[in-house]
N, CA, C and O atoms as a CHARMM CRD file, in Angstrom:
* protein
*
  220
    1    1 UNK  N    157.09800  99.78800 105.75200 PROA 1      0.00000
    2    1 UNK  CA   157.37400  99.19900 104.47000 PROA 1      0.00000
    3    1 UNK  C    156.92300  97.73800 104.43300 PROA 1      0.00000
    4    1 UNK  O    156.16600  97.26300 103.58600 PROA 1      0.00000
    5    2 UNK  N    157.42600  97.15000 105.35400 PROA 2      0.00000
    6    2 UNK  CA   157.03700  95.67300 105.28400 PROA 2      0.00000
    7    2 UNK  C    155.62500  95.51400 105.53200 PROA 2      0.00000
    8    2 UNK  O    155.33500  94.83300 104.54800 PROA 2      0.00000
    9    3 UNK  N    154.30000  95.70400 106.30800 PROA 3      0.00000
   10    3 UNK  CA   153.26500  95.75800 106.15500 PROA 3      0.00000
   11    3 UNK  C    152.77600  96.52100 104.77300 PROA 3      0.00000
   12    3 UNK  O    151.96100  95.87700 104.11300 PROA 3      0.00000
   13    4 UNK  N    153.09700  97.57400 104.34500 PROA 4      0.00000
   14    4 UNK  CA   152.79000  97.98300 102.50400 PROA 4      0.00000
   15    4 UNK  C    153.14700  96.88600 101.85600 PROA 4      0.00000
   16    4 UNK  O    152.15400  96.60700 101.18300 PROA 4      0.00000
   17    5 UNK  N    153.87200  96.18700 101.67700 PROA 5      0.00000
   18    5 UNK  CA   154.15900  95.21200 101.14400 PROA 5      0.00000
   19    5 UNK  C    153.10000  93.96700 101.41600 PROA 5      0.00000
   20    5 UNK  O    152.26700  93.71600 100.54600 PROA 5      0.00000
   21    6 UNK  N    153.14600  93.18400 102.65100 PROA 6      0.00000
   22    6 UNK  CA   151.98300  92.75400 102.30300 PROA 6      0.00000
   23    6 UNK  C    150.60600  92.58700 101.65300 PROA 6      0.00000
   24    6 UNK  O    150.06200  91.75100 100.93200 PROA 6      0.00000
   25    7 UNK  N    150.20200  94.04800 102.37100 PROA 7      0.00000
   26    7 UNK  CA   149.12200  94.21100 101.58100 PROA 7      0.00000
   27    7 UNK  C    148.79700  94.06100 100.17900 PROA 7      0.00000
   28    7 UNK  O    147.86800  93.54200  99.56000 PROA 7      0.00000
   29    8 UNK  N    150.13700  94.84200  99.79600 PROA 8      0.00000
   30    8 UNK  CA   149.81000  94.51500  98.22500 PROA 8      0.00000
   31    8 UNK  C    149.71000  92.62200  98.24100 PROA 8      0.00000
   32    8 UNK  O    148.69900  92.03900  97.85200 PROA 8      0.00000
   33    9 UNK  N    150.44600  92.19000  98.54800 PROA 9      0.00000
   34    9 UNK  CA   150.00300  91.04900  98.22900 PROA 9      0.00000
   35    9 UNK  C    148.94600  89.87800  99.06400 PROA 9      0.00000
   36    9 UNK  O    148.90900  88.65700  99.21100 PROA 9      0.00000
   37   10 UNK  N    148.14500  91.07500  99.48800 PROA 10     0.00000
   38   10 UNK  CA   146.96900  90.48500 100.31000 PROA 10     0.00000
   39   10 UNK  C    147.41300  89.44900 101.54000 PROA 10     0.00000
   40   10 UNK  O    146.61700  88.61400 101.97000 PROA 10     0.00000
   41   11 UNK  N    148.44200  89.55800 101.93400 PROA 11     0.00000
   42   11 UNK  CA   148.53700  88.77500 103.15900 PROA 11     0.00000
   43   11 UNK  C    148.60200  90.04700 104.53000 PROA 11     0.00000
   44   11 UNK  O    149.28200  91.07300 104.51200 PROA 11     0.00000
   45   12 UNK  N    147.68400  89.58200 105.63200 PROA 12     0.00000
   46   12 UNK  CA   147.31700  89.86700 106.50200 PROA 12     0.00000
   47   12 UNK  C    148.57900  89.85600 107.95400 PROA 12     0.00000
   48   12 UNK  O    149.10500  88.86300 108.45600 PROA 12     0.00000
   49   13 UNK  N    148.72900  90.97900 108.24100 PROA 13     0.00000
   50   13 UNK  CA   149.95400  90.93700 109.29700 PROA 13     0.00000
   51   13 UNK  C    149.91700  91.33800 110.24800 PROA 13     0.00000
   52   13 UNK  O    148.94500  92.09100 110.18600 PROA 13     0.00000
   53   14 UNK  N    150.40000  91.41300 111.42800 PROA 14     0.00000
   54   14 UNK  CA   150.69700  92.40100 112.60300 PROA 14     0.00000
   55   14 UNK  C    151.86700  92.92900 112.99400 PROA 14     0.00000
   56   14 UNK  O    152.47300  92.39200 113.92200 PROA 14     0.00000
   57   15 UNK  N    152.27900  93.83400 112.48500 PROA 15     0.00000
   58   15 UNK  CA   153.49600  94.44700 112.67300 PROA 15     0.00000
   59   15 UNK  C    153.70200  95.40600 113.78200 PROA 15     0.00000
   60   15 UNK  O    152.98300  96.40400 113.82800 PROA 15     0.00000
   61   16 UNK  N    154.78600  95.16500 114.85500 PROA 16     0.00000
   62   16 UNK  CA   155.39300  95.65000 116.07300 PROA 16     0.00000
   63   16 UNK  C    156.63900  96.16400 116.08000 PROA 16     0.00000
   64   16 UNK  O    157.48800  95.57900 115.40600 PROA 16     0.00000
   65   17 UNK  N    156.75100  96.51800 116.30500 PROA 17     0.00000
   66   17 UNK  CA   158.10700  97.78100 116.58700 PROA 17     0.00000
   67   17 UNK  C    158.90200  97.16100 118.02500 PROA 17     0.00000
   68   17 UNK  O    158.34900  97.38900 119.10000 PROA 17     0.00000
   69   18 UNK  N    159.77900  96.63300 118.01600 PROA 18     0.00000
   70   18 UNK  CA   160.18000  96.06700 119.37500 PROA 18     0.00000
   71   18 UNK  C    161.18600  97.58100 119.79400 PROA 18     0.00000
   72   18 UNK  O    161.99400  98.03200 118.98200 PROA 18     0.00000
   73   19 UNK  N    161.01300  98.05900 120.82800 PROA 19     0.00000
   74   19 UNK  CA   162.65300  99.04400 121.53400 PROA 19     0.00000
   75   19 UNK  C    163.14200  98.46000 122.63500 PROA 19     0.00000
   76   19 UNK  O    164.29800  98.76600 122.92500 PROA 19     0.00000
   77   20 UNK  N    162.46300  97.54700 123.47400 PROA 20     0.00000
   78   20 UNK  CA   162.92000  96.61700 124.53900 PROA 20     0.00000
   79   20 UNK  C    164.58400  95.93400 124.33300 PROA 20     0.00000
   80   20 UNK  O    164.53400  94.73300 124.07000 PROA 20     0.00000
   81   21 UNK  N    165.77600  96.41200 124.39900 PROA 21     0.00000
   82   21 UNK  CA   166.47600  95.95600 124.42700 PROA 21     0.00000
   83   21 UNK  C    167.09100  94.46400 124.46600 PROA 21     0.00000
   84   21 UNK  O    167.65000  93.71200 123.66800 PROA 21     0.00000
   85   22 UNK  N    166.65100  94.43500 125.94800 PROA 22     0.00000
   86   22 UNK  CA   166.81400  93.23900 126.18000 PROA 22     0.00000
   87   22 UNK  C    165.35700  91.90300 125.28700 PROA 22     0.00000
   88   22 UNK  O    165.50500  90.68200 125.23400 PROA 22     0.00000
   89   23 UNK  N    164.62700  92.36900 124.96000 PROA 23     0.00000
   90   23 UNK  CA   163.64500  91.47100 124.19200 PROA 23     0.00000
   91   23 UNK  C    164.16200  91.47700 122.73400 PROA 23     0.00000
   92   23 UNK  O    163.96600  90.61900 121.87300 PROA 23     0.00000
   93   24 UNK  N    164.67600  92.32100 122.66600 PROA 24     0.00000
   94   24 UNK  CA   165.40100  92.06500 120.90100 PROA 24     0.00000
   95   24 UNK  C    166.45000  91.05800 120.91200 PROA 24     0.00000
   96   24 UNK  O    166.49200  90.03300 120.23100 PROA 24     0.00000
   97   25 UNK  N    167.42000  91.53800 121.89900 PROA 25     0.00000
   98   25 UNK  CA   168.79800  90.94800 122.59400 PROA 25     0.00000
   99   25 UNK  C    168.10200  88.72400 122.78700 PROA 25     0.00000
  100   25 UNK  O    168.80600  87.74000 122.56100 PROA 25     0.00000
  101   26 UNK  N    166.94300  88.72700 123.14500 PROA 26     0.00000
  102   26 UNK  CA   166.57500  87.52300 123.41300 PROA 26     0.00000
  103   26 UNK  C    166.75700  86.40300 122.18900 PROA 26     0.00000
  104   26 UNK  O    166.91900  85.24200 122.56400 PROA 26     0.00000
  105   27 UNK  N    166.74500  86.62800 120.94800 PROA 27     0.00000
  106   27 UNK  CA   166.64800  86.54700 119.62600 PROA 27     0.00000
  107   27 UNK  C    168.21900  86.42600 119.12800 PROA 27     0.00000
  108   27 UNK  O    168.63200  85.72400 118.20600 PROA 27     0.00000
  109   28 UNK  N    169.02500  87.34900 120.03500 PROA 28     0.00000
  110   28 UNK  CA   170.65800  87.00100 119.65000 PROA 28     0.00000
  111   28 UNK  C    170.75000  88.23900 118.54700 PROA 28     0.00000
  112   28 UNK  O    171.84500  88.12900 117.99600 PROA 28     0.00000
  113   29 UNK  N    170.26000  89.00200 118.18800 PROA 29     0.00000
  114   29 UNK  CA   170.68500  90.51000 117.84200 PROA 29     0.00000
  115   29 UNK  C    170.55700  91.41100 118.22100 PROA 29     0.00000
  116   29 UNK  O    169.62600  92.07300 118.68000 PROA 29     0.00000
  117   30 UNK  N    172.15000  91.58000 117.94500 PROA 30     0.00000
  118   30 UNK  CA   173.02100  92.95700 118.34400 PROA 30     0.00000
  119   30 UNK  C    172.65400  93.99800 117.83700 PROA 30     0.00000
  120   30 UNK  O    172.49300  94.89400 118.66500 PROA 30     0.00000
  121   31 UNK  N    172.37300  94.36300 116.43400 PROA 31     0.00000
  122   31 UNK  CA   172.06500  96.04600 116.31700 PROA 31     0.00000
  123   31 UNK  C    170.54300  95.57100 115.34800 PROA 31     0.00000
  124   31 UNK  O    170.09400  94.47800 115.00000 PROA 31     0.00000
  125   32 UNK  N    170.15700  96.76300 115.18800 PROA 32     0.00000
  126   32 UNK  CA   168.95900  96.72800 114.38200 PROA 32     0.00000
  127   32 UNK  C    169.55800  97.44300 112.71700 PROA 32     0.00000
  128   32 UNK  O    170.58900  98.06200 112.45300 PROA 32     0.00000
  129   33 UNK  N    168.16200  96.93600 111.67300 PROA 33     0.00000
  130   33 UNK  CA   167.25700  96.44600 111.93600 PROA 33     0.00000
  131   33 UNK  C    167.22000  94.85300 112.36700 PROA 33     0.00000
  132   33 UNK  O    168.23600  94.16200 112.29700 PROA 33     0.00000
  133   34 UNK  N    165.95700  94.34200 112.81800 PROA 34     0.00000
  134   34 UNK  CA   166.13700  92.73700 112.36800 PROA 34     0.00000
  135   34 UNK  C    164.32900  92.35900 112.56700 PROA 34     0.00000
  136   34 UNK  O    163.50700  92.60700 113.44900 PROA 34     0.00000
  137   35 UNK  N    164.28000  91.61100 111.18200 PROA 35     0.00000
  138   35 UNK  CA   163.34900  91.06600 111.61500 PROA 35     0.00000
  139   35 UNK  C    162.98600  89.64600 112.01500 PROA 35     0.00000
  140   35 UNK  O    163.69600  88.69400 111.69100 PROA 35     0.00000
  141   36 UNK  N    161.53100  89.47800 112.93900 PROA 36     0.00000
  142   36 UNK  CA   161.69500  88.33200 113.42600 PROA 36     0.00000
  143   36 UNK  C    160.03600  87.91000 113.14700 PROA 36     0.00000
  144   36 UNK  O    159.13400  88.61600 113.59700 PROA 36     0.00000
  145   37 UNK  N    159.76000  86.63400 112.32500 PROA 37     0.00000
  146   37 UNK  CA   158.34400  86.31500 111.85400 PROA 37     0.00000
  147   37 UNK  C    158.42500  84.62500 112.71300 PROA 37     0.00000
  148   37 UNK  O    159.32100  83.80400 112.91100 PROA 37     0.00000
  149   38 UNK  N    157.08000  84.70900 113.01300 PROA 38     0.00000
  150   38 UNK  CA   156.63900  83.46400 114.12600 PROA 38     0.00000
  151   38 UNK  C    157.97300  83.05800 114.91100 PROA 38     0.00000
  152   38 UNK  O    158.39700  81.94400 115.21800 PROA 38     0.00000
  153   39 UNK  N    158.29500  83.85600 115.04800 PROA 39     0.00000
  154   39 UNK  CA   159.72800  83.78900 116.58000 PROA 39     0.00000
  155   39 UNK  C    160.89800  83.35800 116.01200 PROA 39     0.00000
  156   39 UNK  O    161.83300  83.02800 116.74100 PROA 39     0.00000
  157   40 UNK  N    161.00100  83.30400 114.59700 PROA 40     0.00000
  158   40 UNK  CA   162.65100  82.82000 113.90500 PROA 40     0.00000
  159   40 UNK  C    163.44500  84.28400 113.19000 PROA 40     0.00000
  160   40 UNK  O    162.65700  84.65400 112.31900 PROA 40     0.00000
  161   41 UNK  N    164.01400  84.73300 113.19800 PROA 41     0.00000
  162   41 UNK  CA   165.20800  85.49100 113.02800 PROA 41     0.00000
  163   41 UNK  C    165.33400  84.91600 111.29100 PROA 41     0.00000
  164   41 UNK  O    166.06800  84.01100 110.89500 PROA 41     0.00000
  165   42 UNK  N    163.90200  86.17700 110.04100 PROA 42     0.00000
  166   42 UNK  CA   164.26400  86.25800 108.94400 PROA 42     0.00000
  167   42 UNK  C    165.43600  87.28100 108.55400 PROA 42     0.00000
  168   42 UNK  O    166.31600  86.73000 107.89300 PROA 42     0.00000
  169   43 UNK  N    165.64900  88.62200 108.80500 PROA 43     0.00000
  170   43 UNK  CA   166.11800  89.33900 108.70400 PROA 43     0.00000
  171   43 UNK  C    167.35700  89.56900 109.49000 PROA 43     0.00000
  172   43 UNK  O    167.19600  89.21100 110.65700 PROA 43     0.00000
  173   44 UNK  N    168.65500  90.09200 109.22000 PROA 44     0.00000
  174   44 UNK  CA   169.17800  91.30000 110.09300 PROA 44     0.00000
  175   44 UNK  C    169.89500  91.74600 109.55000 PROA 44     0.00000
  176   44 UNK  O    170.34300  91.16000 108.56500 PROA 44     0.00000
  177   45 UNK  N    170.45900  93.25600 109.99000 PROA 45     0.00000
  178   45 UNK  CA   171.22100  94.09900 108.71800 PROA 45     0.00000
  179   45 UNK  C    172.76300  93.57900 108.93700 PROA 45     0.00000
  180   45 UNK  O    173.49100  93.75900 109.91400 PROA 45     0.00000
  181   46 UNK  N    172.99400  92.96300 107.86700 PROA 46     0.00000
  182   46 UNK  CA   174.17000  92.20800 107.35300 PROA 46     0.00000
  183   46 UNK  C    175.41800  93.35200 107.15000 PROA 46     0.00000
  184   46 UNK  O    176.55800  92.89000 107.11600 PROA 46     0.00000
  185   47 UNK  N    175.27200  94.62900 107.03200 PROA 47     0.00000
  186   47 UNK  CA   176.17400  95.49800 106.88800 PROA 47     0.00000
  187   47 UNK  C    176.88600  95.88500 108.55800 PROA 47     0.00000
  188   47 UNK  O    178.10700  96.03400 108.60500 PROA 47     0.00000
  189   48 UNK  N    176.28700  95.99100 109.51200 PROA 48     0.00000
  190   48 UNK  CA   176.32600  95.76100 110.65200 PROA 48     0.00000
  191   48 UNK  C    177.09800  94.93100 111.12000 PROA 48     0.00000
  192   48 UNK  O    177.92100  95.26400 111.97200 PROA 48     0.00000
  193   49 UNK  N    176.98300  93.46000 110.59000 PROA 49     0.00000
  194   49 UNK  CA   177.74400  92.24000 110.84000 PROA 49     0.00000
  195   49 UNK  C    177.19800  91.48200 111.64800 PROA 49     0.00000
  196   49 UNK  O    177.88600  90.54400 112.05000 PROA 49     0.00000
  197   50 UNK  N    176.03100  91.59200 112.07600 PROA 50     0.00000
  198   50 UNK  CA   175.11300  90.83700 112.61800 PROA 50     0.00000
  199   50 UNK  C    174.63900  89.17400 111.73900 PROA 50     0.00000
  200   50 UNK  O    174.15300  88.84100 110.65900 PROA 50     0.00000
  201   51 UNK  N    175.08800  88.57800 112.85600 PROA 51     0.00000
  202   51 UNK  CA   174.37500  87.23000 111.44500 PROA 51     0.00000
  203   51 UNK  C    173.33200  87.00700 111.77500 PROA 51     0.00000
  204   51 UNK  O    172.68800  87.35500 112.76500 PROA 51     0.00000
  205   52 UNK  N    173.00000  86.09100 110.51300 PROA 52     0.00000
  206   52 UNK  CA   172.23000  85.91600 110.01100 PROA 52     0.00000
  207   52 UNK  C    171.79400  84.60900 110.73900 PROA 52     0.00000
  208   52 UNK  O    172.68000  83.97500 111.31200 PROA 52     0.00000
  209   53 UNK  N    170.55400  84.16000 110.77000 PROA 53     0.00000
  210   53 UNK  CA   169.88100  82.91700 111.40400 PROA 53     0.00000
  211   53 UNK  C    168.77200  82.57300 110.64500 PROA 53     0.00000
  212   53 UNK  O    167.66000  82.66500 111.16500 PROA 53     0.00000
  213   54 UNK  N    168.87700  82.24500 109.65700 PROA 54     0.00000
  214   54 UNK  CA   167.81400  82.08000 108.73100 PROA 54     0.00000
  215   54 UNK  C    168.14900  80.83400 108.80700 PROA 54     0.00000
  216   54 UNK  O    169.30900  80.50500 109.05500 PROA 54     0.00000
  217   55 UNK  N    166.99400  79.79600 108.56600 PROA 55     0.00000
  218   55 UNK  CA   166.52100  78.65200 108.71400 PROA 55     0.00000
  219   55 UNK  C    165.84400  78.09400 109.54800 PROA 55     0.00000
  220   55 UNK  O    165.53200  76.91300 109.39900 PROA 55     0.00000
């Protein structure tokens, strides 16, 4: 979804699938999803209770 999305708006991406536990865990989230763009923590599923680190 998130790469479809780009595209439509013509920005160019590389999208990875992390399952490495402990490499997700590095980032400070606990469950998935979460996303993470140039190494900062935009995303994580808030229903979960995972916070948030945006900024």
């Amino acid at each position: 979804m998130m790469k479809d999305t780009a595209v439509k708006f013509g920005v160019n991406v590389k999208v990875e699938k992390a399952i490495d536990h402990a490499e997700i865990a590095k980032f400070g989230i606990a469950s998935e999803p979460g996303i993470v763009t140039d190494g900062k923590i935009v995303h994580t599923d808030r229903r979960r209770k995972t916070p948030s680190r945006r900024g």
